[in-house]
PDB file as gemmi writes it, atoms N, CA and C in Angstrom:
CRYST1    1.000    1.000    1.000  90.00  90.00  90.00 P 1                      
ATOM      1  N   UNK A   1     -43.092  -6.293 -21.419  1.00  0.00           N  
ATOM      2  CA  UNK A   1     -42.652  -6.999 -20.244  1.00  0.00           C  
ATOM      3  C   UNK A   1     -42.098  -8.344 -20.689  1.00  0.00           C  
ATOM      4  N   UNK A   2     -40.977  -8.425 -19.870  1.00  0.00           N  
ATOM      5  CA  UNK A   2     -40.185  -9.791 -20.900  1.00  0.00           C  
ATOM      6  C   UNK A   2     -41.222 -11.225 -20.094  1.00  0.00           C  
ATOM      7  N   UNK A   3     -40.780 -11.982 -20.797  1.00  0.00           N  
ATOM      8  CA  UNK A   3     -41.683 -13.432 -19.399  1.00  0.00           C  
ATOM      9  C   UNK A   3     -41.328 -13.394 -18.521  1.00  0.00           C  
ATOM     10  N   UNK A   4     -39.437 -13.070 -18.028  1.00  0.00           N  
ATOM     11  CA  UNK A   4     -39.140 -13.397 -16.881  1.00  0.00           C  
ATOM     12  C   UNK A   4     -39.673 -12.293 -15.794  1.00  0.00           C  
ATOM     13  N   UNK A   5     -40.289 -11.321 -16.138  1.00  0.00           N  
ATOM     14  CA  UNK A   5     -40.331 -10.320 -15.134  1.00  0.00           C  
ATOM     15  C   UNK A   5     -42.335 -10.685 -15.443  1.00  0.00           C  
ATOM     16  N   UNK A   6     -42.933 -11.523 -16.008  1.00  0.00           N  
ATOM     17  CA  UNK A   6     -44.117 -11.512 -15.684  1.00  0.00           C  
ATOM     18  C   UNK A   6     -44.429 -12.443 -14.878  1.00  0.00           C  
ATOM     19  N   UNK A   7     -43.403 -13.474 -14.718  1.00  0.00           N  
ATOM     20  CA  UNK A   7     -43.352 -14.536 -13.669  1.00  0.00           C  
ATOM     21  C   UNK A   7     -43.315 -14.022 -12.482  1.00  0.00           C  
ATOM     22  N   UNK A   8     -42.380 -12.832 -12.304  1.00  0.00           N  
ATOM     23  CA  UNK A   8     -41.624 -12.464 -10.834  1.00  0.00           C  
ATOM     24  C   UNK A   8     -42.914 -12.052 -10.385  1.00  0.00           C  
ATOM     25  N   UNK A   9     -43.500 -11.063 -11.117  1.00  0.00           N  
ATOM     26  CA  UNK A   9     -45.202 -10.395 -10.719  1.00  0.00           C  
ATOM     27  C   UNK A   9     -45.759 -11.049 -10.522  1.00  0.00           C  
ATOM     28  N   UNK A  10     -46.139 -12.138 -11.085  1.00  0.00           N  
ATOM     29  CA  UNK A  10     -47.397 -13.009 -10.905  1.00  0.00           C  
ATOM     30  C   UNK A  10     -47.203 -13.745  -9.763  1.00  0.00           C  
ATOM     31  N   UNK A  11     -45.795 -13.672  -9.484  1.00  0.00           N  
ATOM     32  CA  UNK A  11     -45.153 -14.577  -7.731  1.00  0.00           C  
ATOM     33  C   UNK A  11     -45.618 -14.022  -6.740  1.00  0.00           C  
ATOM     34  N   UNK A  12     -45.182 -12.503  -7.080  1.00  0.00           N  
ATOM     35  CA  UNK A  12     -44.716 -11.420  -5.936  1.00  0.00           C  
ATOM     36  C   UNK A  12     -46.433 -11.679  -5.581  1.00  0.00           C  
ATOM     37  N   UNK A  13     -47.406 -11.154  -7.034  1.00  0.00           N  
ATOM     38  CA  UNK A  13     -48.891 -10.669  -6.231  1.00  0.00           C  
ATOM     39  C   UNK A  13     -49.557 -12.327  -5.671  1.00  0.00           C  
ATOM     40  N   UNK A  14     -48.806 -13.407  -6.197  1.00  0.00           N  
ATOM     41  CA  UNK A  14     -49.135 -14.381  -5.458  1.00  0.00           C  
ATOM     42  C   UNK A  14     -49.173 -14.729  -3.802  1.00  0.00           C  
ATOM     43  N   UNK A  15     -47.983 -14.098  -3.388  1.00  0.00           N  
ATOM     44  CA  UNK A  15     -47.818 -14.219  -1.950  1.00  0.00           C  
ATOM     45  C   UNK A  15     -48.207 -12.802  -1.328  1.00  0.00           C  
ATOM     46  N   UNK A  16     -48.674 -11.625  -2.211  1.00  0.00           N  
ATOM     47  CA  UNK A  16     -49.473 -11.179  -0.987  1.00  0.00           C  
ATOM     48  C   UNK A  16     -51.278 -11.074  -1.197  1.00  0.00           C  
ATOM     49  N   UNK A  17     -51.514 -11.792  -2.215  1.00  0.00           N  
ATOM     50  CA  UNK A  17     -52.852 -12.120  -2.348  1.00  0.00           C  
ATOM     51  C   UNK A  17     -53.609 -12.585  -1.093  1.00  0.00           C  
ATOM     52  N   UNK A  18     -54.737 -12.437  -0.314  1.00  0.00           N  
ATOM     53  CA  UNK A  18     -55.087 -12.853   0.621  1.00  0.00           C  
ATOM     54  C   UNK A  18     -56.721 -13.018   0.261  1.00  0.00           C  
ATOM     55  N   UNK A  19     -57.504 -13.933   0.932  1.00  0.00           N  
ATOM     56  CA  UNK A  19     -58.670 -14.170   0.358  1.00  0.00           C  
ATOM     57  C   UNK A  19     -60.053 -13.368   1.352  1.00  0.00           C  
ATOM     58  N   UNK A  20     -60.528 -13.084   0.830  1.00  0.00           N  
ATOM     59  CA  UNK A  20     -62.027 -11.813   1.323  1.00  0.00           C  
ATOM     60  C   UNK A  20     -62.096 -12.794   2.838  1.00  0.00           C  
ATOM     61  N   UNK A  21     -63.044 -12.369   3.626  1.00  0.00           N  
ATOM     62  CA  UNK A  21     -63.459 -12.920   4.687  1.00  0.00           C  
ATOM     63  C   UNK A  21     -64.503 -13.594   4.505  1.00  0.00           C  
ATOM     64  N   UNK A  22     -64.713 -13.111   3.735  1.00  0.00           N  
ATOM     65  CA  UNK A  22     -66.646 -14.005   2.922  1.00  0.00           C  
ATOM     66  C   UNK A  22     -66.221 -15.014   1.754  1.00  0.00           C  
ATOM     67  N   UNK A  23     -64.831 -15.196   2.192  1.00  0.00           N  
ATOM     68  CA  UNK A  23     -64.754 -16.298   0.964  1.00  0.00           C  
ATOM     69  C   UNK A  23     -64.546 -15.644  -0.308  1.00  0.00           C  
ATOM     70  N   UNK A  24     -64.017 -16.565  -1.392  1.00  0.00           N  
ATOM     71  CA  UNK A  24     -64.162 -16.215  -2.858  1.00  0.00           C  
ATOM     72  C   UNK A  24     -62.861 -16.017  -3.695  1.00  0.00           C  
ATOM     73  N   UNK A  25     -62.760 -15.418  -4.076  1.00  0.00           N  
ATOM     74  CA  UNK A  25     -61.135 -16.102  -5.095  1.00  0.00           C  
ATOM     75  C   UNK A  25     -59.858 -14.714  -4.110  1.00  0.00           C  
ATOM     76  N   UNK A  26     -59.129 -15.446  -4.239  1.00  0.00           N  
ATOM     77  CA  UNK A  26     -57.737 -14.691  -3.419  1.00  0.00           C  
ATOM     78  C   UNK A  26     -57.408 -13.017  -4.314  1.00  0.00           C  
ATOM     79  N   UNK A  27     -57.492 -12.107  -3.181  1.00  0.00           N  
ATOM     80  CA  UNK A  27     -57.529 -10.722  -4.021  1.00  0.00           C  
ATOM     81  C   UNK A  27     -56.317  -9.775  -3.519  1.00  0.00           C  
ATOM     82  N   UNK A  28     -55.592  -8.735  -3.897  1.00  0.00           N  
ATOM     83  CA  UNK A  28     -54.884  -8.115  -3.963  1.00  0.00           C  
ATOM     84  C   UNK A  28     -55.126  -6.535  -4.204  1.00  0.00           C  
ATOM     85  N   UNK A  29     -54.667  -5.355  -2.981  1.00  0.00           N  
ATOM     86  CA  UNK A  29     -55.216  -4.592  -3.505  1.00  0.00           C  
ATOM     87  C   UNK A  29     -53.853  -3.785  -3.453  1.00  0.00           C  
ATOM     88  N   UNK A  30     -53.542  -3.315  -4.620  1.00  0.00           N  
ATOM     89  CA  UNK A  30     -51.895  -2.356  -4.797  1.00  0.00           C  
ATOM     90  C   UNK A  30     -52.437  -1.461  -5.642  1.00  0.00           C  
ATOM     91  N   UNK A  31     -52.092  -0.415  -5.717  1.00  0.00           N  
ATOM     92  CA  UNK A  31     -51.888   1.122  -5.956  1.00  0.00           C  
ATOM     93  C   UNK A  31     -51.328   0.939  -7.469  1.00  0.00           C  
ATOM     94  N   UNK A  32     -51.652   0.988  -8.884  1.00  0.00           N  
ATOM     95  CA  UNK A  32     -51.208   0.750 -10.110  1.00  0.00           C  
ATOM     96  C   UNK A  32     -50.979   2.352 -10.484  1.00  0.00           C  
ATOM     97  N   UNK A  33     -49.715   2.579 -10.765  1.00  0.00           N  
ATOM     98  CA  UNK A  33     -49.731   4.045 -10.782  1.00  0.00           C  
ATOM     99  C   UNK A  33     -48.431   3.872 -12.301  1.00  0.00           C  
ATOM    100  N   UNK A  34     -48.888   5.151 -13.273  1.00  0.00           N  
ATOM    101  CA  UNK A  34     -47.621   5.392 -14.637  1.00  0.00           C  
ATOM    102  C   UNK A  34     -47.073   6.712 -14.181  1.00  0.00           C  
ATOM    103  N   UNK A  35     -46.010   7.127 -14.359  1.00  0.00           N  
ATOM    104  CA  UNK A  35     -44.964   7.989 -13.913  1.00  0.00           C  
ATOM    105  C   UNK A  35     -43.956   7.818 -14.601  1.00  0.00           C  
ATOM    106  N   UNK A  36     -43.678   8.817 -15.388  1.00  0.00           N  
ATOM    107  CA  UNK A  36     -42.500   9.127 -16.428  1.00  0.00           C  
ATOM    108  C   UNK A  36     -42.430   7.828 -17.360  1.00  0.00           C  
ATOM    109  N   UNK A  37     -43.541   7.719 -18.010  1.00  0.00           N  
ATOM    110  CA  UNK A  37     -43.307   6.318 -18.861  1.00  0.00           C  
ATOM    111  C   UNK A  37     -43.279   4.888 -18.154  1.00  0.00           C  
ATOM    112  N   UNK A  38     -43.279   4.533 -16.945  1.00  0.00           N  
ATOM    113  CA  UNK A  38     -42.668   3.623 -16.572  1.00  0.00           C  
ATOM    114  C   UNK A  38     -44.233   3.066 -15.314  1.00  0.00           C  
ATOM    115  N   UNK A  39     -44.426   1.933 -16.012  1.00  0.00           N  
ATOM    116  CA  UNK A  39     -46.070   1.501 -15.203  1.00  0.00           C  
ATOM    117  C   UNK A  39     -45.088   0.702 -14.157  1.00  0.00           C  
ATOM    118  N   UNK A  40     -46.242   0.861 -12.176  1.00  0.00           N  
ATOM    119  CA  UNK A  40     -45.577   0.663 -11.552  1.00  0.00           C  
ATOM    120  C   UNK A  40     -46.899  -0.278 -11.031  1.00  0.00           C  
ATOM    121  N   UNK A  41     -46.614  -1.254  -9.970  1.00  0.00           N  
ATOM    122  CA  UNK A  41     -47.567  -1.810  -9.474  1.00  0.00           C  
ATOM    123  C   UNK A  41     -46.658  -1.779  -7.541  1.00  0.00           C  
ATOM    124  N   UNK A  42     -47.582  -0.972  -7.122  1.00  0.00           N  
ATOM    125  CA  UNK A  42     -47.058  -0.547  -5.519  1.00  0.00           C  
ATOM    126  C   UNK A  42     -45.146   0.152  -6.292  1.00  0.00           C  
ATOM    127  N   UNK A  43     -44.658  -0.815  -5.991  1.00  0.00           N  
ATOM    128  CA  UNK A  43     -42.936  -0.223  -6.158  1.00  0.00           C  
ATOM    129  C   UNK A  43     -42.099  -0.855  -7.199  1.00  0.00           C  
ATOM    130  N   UNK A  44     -42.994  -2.079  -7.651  1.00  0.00           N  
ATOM    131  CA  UNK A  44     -42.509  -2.928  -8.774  1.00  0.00           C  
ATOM    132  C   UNK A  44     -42.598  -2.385 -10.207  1.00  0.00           C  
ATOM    133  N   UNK A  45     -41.283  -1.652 -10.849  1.00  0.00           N  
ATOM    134  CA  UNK A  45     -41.787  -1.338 -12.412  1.00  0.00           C  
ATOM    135  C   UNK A  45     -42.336  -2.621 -12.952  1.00  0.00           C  
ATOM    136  N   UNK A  46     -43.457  -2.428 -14.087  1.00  0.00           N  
ATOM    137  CA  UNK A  46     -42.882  -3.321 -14.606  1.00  0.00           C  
ATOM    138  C   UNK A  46     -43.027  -3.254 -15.973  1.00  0.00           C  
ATOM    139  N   UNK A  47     -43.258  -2.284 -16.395  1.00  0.00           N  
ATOM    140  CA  UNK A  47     -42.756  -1.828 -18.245  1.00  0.00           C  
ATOM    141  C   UNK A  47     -42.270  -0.552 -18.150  1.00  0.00           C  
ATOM    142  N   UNK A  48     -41.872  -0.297 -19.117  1.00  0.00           N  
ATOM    143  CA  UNK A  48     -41.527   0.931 -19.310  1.00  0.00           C  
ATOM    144  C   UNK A  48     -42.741   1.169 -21.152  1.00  0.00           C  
ATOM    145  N   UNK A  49     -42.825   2.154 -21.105  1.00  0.00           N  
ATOM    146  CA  UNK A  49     -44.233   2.679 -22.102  1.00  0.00           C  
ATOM    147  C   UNK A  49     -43.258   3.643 -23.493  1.00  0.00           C  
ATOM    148  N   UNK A  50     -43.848   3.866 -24.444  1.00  0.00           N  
ATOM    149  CA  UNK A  50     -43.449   4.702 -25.223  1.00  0.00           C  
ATOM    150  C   UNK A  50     -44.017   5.852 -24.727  1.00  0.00           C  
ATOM    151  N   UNK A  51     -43.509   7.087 -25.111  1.00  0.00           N  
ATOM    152  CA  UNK A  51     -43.690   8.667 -24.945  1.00  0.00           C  
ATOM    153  C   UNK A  51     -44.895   8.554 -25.806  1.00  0.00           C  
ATOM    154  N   UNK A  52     -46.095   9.434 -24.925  1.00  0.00           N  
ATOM    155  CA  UNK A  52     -47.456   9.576 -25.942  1.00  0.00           C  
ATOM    156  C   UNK A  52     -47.373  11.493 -26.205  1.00  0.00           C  
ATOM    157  N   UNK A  53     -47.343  11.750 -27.849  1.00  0.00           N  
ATOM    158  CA  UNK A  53     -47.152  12.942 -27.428  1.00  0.00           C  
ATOM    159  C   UNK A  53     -48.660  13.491 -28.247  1.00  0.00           C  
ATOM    160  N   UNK A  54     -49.624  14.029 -26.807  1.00  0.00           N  
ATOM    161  CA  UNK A  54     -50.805  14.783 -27.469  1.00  0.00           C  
ATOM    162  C   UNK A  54     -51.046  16.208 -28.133  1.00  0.00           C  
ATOM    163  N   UNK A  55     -51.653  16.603 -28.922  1.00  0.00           N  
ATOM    164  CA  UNK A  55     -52.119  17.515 -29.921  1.00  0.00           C  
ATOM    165  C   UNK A  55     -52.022  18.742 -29.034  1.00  0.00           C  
ATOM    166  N   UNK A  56     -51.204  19.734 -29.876  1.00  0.00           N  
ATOM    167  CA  UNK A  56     -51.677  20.993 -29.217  1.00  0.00           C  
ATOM    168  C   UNK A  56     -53.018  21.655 -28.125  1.00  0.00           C  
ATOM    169  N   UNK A  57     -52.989  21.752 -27.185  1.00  0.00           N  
ATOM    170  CA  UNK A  57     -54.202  21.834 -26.082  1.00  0.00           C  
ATOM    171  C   UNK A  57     -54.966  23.059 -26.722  1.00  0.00           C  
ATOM    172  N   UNK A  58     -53.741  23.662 -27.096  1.00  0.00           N  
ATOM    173  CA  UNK A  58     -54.287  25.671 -27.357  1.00  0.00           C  
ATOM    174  C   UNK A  58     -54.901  25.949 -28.485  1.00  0.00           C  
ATOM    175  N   UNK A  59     -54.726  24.798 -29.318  1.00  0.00           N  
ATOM    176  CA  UNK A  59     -55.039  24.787 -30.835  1.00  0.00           C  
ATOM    177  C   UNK A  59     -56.652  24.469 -31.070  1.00  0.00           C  
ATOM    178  N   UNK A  60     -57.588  24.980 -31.776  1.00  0.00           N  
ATOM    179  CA  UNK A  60     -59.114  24.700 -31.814  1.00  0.00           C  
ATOM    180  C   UNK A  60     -59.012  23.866 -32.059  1.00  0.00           C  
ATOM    181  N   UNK A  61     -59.919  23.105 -31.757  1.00  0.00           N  
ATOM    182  CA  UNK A  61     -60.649  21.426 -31.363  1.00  0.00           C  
ATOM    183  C   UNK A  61     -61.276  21.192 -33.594  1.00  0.00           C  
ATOM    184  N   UNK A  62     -60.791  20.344 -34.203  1.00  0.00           N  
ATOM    185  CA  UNK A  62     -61.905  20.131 -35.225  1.00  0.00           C  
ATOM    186  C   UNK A  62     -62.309  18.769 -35.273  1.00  0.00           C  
ATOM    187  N   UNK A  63     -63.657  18.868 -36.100  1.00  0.00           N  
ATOM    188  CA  UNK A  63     -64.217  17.503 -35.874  1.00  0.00           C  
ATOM    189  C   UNK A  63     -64.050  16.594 -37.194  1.00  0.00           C  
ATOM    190  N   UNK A  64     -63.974  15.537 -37.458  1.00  0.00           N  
ATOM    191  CA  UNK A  64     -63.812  14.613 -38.744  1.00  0.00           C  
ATOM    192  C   UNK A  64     -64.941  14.582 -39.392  1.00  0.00           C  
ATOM    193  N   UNK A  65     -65.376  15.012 -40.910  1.00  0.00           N  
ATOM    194  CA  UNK A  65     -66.271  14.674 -41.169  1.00  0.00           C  
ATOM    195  C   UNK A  65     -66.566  13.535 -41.999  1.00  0.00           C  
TER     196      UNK A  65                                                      
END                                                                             
């Protein structure tokens, strides 16, 4: 994430941060979801990820000794 787009985030969840009713530090609740490489917070990308590519599923499991 470059700085300028960690600023825009830290703005954006600034103004819809709202604080508990019981008091206590200002909170935010958005939906953090990854989809095709690309981490989203509600609708805001805001990285894009490298491809993780895991181990054959079908292949027997071995252990390290």
């Amino acid at each position: 994430m470059t700085p300028q787009a960690a600023r825009a985030a830290a703005a954006v969840l600034g103004l819809l941060a709202g604080v508990p009713e019981g008091g206590g530090a200002p909170a935010v609740d958005l939906p953090v979801t990854l989809e095709r490489r690309t981490l989203r917070i509600g609708s805001i990308p805001l990285a894009k990820l490298p491809e993780l590519v895991w181990p054959n599923a079908a292949a027997p499991a071995t252990l390290a000794k």
